[in-house]
C-alpha positions, 0 to 999 in steps of 0.5 A: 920229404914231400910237400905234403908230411903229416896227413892222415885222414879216415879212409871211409869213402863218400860215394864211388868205391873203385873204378870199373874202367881197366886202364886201357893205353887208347883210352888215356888222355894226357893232360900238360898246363904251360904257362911261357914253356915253348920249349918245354912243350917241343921237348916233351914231344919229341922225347914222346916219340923216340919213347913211344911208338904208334901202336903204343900212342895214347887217345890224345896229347892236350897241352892247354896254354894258361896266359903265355906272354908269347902264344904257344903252338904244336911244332910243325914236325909233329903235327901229322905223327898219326898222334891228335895234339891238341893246343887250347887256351886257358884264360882262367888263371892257375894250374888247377883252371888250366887242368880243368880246362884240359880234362873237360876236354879229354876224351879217354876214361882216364886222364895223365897229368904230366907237366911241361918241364917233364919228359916221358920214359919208355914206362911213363903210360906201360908203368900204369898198366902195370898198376892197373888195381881198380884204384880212382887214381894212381901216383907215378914215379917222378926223377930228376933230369939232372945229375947235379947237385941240387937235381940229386938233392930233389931226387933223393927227398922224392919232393914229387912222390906223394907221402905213404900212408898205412892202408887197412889191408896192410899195402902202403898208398898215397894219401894224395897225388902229385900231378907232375906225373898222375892218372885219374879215372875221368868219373872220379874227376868229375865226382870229386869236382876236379881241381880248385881253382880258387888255389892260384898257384902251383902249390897245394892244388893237386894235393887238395885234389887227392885228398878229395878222391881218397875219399871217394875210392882207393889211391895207388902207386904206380912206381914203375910209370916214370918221367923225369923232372927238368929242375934247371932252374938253380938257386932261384928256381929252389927258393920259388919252388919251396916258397910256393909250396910253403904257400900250398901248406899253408891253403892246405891246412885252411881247407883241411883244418889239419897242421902243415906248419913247416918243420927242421928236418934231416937230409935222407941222404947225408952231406954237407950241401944237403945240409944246407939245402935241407936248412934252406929248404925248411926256411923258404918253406916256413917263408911261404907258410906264413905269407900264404893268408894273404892267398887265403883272403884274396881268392876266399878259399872256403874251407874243406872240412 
């Protein structure tokens, strides 16, 4: 179970067909929104370096500050690891802004998205160049960090991998992408516009993003670039989350003039707490769907489609 689960859209493209860049490691930059996450920005840098050595660094590390209560910094025992960390402030509210604002600064050819309660695997940047097919964008690989519970409930619905769709040629893509962990070719990005940042919160925005560059060039998997996926934040952080993704349904059927009203589901894996979680999940899904128009009307969302 996906953000996103019923989407199938006509893979004629637009303008670009395929990138003409190879995915090239010193030609990616990485790309971290955070919003009052210090910690979140310490602990993905110090996993980077006992997962990546020198000869394996990327172009840059962007991490774009998006209205910290508390101002965010680069700690001072990476600042000269021979890797540029750059730190920038993002006044324009929401991800999808925070994300422009890091990209436009980018300067490799392709862009790693990656969130600030994530931490990088020895595969996260070696997973794509193992992909490498020509496609404008690829979605990697997303687990949990946890063993619990709830952290293996995650896990096991993949509610971080983007829905597999049937392509012509007979290989299953993504329809779109999720930016937990993703790669985007920079002339792709800009083609497209970017994300929209009409859509405020941390729902919807990256789907609408893949659903604009499929229309532009292929999408593909990239299952062997993983990062784990810190979900520590318990009963509350699982009804916020499924809250606000009812919410990105909701925008993303006003923008696509497709139905995402929630539906009951079954656990993929079967026990009695999945059950449950699965029924909650469902419920706080349908919460946000029906709350989202106030979203829809207050930023003036402009259908897509």
């Amino acid at each position: 179970m996906t953000l996103i689960s019923r989407l199938v859209f006509s893979e004629k493209k637009k303008t670009l067909q395929k990138s003409s860049e190879k995915v090239v490691t010193s030609e990616i930059s990485i790309v971290i929104p955070v919003k009052d996450n210090q910690e979140g920005v310490n602990s993905y840098l110090d996993r980077f370096f006992i997962t990546h050595q020198a000869d394996h660094f990327p172009r840059e590390i962007i991490f774009v500050d998006n209205n910290s209560i508390a101002p965010l910094f680069i700690p001072k025992s990476h600042q000269n690891s021979g890797l540029s960390l750059k730190l920038f402030l993002c006044t324009r509210k929401g991800p999808a802004a925070a994300r422009n604002f890091g990209a436009n600064h980018a300067t490799g050819k392709w862009v790693l998205f990656n969130d600030s309660d994530c931490l990088p695997t020895e595969s996260l940047i070696s997973g794509y160049l193992k992909a490498d097919n020509g496609a404008v964008a690829y979605a990697g690989n997303i687990k949990a960090l946890g063993r619990d519970k709830l952290s293996s409930y995650y896990e096991s619905q993949e509610i971080l991998i983007p829905l597999k769709t049937l392509h012509s040629s007979g290989k299953f893509v993504p329809q779109y992408i999720i930016t937990a962990n993703t790669l985007v070719w920079k002339d792709a990005f800009v083609e497209c516009g970017g994300f929209n940042e009409q859509i405020r919160i941390a729902g919807g925005e990256d789907v609408d993003l893949g659903l604009r560059l499929s229309q532009i060039g292929e999408l593909s998997y990239a299952f062997d670039s993983i990062a784990y996926h810190n979900f520590n934040d318990g009963l509350i952080g699982f009804y916020k989350r499924f809250n606000r993704y009812g919410k990105g349904n909701r925008i993303i059927e006003h923008l696509w003039g497709t139905n995402m009203s929630p539906k009951p589901f079954k656990p993929v894996k079967i026990s009695v707490f999945n059950r449950f979680a699965a029924f909650f999940q469902y419920l706080f899904l349908l919460l946000g769907y029906l709350k989202a128009n106030y979203q829809i009307k207050k930023y003036g969302l402009v259908k897509t489609i």
